[in-house]
C-alpha positions in Angstrom: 59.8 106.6 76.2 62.5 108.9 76.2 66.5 107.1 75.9 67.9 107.6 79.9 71.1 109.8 79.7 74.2 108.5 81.7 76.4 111.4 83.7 78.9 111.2 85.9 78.2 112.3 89.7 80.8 111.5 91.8 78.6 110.7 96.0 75.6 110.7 94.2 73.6 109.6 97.0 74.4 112.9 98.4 75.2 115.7 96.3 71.4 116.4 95.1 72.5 118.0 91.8 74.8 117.6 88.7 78.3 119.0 88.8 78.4 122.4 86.9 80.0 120.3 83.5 77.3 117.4 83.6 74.4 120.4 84.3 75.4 122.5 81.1 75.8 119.3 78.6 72.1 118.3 80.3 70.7 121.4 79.5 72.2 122.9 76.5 72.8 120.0 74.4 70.4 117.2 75.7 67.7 120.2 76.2 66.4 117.7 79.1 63.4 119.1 81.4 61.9 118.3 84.9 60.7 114.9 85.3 63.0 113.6 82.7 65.2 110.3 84.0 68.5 109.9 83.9 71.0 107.7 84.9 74.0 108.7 87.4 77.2 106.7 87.7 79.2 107.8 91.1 82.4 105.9 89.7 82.5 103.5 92.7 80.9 100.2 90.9 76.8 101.7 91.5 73.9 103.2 88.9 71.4 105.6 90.1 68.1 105.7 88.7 67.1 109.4 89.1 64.6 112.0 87.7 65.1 115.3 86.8 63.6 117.6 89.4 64.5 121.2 88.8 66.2 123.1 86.2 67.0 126.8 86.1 69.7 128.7 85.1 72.7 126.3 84.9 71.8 123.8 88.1 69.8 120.6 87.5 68.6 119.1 90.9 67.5 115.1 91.1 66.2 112.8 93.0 67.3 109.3 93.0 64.8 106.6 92.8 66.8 103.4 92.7 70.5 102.3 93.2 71.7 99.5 91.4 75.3 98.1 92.6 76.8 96.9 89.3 78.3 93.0 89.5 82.4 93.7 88.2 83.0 92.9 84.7 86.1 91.3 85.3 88.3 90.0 88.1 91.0 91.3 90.2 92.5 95.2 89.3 94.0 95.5 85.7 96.4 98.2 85.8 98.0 99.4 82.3 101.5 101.7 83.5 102.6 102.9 79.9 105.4 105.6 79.2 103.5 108.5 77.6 104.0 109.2 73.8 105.5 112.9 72.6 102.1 113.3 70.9 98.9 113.0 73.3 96.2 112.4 71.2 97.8 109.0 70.6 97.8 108.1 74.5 94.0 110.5 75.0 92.9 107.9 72.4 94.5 105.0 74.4 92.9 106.3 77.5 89.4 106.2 75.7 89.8 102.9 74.8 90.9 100.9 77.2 88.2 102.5 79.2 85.3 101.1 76.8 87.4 97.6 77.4 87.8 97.9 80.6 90.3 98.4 83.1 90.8 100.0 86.6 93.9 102.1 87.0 96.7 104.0 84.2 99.9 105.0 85.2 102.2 107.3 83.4 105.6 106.4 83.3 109.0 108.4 82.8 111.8 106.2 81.2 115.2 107.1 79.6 114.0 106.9 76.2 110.5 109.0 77.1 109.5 111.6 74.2 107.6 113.1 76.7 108.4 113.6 80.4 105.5 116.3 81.8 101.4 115.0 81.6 98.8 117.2 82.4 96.2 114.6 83.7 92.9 116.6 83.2 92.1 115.9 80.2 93.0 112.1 80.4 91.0 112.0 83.2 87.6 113.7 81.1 88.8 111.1 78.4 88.1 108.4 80.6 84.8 109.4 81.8 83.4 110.5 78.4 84.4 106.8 77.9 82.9 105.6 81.2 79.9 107.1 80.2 79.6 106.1 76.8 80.3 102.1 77.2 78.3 102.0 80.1 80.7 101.2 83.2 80.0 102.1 86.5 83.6 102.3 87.8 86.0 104.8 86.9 89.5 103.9 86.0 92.6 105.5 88.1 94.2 108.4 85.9 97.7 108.7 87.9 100.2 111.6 87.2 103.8 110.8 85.5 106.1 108.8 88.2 109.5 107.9 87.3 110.3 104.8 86.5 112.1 103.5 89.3 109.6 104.8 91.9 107.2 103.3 90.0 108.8 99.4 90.6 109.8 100.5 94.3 106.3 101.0 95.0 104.7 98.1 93.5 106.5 95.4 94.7 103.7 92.5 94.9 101.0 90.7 92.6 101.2 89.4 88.7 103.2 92.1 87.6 104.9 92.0 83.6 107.2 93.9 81.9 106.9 94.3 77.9 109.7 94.8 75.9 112.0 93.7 72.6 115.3 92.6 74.0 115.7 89.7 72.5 118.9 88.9 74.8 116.6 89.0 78.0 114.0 86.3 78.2 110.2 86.8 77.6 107.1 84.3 77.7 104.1 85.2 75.3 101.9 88.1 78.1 98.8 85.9 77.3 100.2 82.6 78.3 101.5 84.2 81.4 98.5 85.6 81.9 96.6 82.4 81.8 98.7 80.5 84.1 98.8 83.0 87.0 96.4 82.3 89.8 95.9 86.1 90.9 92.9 87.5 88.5 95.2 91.1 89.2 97.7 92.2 87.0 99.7 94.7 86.3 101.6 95.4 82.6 104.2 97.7 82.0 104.5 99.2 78.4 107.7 101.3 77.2 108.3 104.4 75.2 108.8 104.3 71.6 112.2 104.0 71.7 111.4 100.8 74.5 113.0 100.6 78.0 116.7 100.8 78.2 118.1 97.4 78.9 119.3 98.5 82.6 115.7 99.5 83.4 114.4 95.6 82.0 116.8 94.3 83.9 115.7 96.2 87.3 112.2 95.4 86.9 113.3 91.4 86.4 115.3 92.2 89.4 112.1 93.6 91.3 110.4 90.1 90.5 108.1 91.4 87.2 108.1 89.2 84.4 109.4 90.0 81.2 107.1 89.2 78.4 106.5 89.8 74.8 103.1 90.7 72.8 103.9 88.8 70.4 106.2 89.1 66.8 105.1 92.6 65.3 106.7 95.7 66.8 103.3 97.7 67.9 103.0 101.4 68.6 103.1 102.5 72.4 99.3 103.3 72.4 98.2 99.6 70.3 100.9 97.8 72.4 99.3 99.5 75.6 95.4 98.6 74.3 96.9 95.1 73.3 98.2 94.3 76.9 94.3 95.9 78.6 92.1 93.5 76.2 95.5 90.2 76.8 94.2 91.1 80.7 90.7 90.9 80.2 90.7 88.0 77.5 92.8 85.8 79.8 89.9 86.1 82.4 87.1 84.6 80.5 
């Protein structure tokens, strides 16, 4: 019995054939033929059991024989916001990896200190389903475009939100024992640039009610101190 091959079909239950992407790695590389199964995850939390039922050219029509809504792995939305480092292979392989842990939304951030202040988001975003794909999830994290920093805390002014930094003049409680004592499964962590937040932008996101936390006593990269925070979130649900 052939191994069913997972692709990514965003309404599923009615598009009737795999995008043009997911058709081409179906036929060229997987070499699959009619009546072979497959396995479609629309992004929204469901698997569809489908068979191949036509392929010519570059198309691949299927037909979908069972839909399996997928129980959450987790509680609550975990949302990693992170300042983007200057090179992107670090934060592409950030964006794979917290996808195979497991979270449901990335935000970009601008900060004073940012290396790098313009994101292209298309490739994160085929990062993150190549990654969806590959561990299995059936829901498909939030890639959001680079916001500054100060829109970013206007707009998210509710729920477990924290602040990570290394000013040791401001306050911090360990992320994980915060974590642990909140009551909202939801969280949201906020990771700075290499260089860190400035103090004045700490100091408005205290201000804003976030929490300012530590990850513990090493000084971490921006992509480990961003994965660190996304497995702190989904440890501190268990």
């Amino acid at each position: 019995m052939k191994e069913e091959r997972y692709f990514y079909v965003p309404d599923a239950m009615v598009q009737g054939e795999l995008p043009d992407e997911e058709a081409a790695h179906a036929l060229r590389v997987l070499r699959l033929k009619e009546g072979d199964a497959m396995v479609l995850i629309d992004g929204q939390g469901t698997f569809h059991h489908a068979v191949l039922t036509q392929a010519t050219g570059r198309r691949c029509s299927y037909s979908i024989t069972q839909s399996v809504p997928q129980p959450p792995a987790w509680q609550g939305h975990l949302h990693l916001a992170i300042a983007p480092t200057k090179m992107m292979d670090r934060m592409e392989w950030l964006a794979e990896k917290a996808t195979e842990v497991g979270f449901d939304e990335l935000s970009l951030l601008d900060c004073r200190f940012s290396e790098r202040r313009v994101v292209k988001t298309e490739r994160l975003e085929r990062i993150v389903v190549s990654a969806m794909k590959q561990s299995r999830k059936a829901s498909k994290p939030i890639v959001n475009p680079m916001q500054p920093f100060r829109h970013f805390v206007d707009n998210h002014p509710q729920g477990a939100r924290y602040i990570a930094h290394c000013y040791d003049e401001i306050a911090r409680v360990p992320l994980f024992d915060a974590l642990r004592r909140q009551t909202d499964h939801s969280a949201l962590v906020m990771i700075g640039p290499e260089g860190d937040f400035s103090v004045d932008e700490v100091r408005q996101a205290v201000d804003a009610g976030f929490v300012s936390v530590t990850l513990g006593d090493s000084r971490l990269r921006t992509e480990t101190a961003g994965l660190t925070a996304v497995m702190m979130m989904q440890l501190s649900q268990l």
